[in-house]
Structure formats: C-alpha cells, structure tokens
N, C-alpha and C positions, 0 to 999 in steps of 0.2 A: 882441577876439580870444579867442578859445573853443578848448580847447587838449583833445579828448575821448581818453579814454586806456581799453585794453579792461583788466579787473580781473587776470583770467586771466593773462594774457602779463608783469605786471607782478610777480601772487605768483610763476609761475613763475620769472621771474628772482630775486627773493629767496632763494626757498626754495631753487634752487640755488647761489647765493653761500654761504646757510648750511649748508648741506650740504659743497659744498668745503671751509668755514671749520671746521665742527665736523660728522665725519660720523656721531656718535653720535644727533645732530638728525635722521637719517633715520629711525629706526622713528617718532618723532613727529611728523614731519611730515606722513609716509605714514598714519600711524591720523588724525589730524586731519582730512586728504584725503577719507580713506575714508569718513569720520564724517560730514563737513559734508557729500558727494556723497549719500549716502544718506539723509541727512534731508532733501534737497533734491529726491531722488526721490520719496519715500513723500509728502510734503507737497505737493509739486509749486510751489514757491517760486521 
C-alpha cells in the first residue's frame, strides 16, 4: 500500500498551526516562502 501525499498542502498545514501557535513565526515563515519560491524560479528546480 503506497500512501502519496502532495508537499505543499502538508507545509501549509504546518506552517499554519505554527503560526496560530506562535504568530511572531509569520514574518519567518513568509521570507523563507518567499526565498525558497524564488530560488525555485530563477533555477527552475
């Protein structure tokens, strides 16, 4: 049984738990976002 799960839908539920949990975690999470999306652009990754 092979159980495939998409990346995305999964950080997003994290990253909004931790946000509810600790909302000071939002400008971090948001530049990490932003960071990892744009190297992923320019690279094409």
């Amino acid at each position: 049984m092979t159980v495939h799960l998409e990346l995305v839908p999964i950080l997003s539920l994290v990253a909004g738990i931790a946000i509810l949990a600790v909302p000071k975690l939002l400008n971090l999470i948001v530049a990490i976002y932003l960071i990892v999306i744009g190297v992923v652009g320019i690279f094409g990754l």
